[in-house]
C-alpha positions as CSV (number, residue, x, y, z in Angstrom):
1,X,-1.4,7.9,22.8
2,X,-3.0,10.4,20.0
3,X,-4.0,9.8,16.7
4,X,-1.3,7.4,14.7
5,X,-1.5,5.6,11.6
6,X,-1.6,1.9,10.0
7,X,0.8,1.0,7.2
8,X,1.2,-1.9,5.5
9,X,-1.3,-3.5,8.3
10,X,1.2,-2.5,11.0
11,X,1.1,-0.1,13.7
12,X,3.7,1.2,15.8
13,X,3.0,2.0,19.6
14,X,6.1,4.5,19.7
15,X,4.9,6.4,16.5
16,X,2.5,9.4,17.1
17,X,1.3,12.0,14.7
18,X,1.1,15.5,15.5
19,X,-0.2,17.2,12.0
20,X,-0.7,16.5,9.1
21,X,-0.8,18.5,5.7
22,X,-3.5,17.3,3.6
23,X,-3.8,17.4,-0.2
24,X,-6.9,16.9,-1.9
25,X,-5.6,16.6,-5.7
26,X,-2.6,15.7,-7.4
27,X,-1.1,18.9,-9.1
28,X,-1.8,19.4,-13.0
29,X,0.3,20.5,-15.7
30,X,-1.6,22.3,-18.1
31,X,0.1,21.8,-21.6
32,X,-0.8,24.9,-24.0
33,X,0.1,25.7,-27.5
34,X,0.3,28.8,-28.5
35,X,-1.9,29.7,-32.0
36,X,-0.5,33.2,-33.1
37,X,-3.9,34.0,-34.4
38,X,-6.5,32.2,-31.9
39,X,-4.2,32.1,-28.4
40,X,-3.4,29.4,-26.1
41,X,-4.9,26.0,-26.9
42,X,-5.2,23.4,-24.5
43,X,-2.9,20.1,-25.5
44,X,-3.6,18.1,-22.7
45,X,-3.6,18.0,-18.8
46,X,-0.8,16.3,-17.3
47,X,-1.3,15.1,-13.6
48,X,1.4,14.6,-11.1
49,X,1.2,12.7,-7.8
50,X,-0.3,13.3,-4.1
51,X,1.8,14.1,-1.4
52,X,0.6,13.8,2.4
53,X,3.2,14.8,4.5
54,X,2.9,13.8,8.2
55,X,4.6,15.1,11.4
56,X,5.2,12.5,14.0
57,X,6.1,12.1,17.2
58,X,8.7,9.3,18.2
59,X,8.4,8.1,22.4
60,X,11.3,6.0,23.7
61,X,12.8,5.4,27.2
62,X,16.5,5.6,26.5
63,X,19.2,6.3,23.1
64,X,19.4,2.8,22.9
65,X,15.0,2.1,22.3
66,X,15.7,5.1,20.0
67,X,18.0,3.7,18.1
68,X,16.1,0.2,17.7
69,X,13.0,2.4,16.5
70,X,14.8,4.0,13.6
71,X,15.9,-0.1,12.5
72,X,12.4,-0.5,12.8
73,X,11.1,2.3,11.1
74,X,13.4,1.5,8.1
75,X,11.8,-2.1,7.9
76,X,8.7,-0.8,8.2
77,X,8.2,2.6,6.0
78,X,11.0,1.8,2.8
79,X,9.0,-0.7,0.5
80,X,9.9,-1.2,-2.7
81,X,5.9,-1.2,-3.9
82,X,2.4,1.4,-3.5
83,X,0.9,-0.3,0.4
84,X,-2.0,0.2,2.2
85,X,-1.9,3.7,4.5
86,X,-4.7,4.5,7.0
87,X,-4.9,7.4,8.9
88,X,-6.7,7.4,12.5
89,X,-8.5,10.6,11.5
90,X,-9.7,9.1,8.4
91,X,-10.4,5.4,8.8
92,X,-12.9,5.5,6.7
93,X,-10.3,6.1,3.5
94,X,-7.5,3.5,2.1
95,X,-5.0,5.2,0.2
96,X,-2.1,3.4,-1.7
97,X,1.2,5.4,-0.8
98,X,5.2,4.6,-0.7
99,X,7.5,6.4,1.4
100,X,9.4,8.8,-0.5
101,X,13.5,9.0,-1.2
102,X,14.2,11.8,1.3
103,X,13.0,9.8,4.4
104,X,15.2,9.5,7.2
105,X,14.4,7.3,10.1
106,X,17.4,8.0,12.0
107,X,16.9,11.9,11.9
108,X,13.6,11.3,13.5
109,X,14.4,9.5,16.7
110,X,17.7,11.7,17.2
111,X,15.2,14.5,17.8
112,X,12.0,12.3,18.3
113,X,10.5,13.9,15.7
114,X,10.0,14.7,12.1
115,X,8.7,14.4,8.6
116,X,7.3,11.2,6.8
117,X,5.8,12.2,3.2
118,X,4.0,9.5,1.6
119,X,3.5,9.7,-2.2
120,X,0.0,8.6,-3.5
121,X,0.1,7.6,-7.4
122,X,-3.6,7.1,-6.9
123,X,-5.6,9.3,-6.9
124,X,-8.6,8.0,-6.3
125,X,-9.7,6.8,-1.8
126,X,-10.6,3.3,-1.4
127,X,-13.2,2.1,1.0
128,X,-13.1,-0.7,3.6
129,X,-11.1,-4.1,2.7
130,X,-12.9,-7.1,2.7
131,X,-11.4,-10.5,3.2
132,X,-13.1,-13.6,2.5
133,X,-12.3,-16.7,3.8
134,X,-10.9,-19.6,1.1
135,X,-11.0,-23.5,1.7
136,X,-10.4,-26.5,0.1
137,X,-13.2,-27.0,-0.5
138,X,-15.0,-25.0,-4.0
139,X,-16.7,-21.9,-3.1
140,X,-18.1,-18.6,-4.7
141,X,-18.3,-15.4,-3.8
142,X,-19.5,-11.9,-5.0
143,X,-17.5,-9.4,-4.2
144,X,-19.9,-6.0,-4.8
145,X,-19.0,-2.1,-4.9
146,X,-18.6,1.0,-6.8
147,X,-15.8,0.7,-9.0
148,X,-13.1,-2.1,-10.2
149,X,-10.4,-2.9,-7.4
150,X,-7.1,-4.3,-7.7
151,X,-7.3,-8.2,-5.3
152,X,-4.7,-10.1,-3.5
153,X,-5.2,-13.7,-2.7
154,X,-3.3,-15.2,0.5
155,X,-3.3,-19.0,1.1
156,X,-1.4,-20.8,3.6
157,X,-1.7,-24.4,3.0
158,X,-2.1,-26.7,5.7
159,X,-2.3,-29.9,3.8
160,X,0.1,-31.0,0.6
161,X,-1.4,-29.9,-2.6
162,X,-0.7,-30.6,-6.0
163,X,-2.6,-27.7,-7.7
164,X,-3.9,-24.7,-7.0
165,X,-7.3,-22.8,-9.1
166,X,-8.5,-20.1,-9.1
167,X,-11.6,-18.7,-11.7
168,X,-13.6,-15.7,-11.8
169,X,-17.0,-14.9,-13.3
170,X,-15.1,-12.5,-15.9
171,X,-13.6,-15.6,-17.3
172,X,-9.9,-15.0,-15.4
173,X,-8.6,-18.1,-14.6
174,X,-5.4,-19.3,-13.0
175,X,-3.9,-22.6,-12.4
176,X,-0.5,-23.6,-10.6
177,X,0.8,-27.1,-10.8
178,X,3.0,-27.2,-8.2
179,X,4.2,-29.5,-5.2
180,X,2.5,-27.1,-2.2
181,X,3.8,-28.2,1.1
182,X,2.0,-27.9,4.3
183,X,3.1,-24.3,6.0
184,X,3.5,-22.7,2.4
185,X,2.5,-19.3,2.1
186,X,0.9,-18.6,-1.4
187,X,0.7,-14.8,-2.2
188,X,-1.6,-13.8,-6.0
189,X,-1.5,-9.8,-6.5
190,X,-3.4,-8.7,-9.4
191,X,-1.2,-5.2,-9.5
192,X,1.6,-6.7,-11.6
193,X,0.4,-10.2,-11.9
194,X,2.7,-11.1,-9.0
195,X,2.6,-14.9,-7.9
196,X,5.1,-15.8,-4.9
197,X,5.3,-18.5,-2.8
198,X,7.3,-18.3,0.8
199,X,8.4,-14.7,-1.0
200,X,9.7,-16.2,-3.7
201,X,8.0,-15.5,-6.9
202,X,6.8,-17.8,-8.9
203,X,6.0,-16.4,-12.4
204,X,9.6,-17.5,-13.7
């Protein structure tokens, strides 16, 4: 198989991309106004969005695998929020992308290939992850790099718990008082303050 790419943390073993059309910079507006005695003056810059558009490849054995991939596809590609998007060529780079409004997974496995055009609103690369492991027991870390990153916080509790804590050195601090159950799935984002439980939020 060639190169590919991971979304979301996922790959797919039947997805394959042939090219893809880089952009290095989100396109800019330049906002003049016009002076009749001095010219043009610069009002501000107005900066649009990224757009990587990827040609891919889709392998199946039979209509019917075809048609299972574009179900899968869908699940997989239309999220309602920015996700991780690493390319094979570029694992070195995290970008934050969605999948934009014109995708159509079922016009790329009737001809087993096509377009997938991921909008960044980022523009800035990210480097590696890092996950760190959480206990029950209370632990600190220092998480060190180059700029301010958003976090996400995933806990799957094995035991009951009646509370849940979690402080920073910068003085953030959150606390849930709630009934956890062994097998619940406790997801923090810091993009939106989004708290859910068992993907159920929480916040209300």
């Amino acid at each position: 198989m060639g190169q590919s790419l991971t979304f979301r943390g996922l790959r797919k073993d039947y997805l394959m991309v042939t090219h893809r059309r880089r952009t290095y910079w989100a396109p800019r507006n330049l906002v003049l106004t016009e002076k009749r005695k001095t010219g043009s003056k610069l009002r501000r810059v107005k900066r649009g969005v990224r757009v990587e558009e990827v040609s891919v490849e889709v392998s199946a054995d039979s209509t019917s695998e075809l048609r299972k991939h574009a179900e899968d596809l869908s699940s997989w590609l239309l999220t309602e929020n920015v996700e991780e998007l690493i390319f094979d060529d570029e694992r070195d780079r995290r970008y934050m992308a969605i999948v934009d409004g014109s995708f159509n997974p079922d016009e790329i496995v009737t001809h087993g290939y096509g377009m997938i055009r991921f909008i960044i609103p980022e523009s800035a690369k990210r480097g590696q992850t890092k996950q760190q492991p959480i206990t029950t027991e209370v632990t600190s870390h220092v998480i060190t790099g180059q700029t301010e990153t958003p976090w996400k916080v995933r806990v799957n509790f094995t035991v009951p718990q009646s509370r849940f804590t979690l402080e920073s050195s910068n003085g953030l601090y959150i606390l849930l008082n709630y009934n956890f159950i062994a097998g619940d799935m406790l997801e923090i984002d810091y993009v939106g303050r989004k708290v859910y439980l068992n993907g159920n939020d929480l916040r209300s």
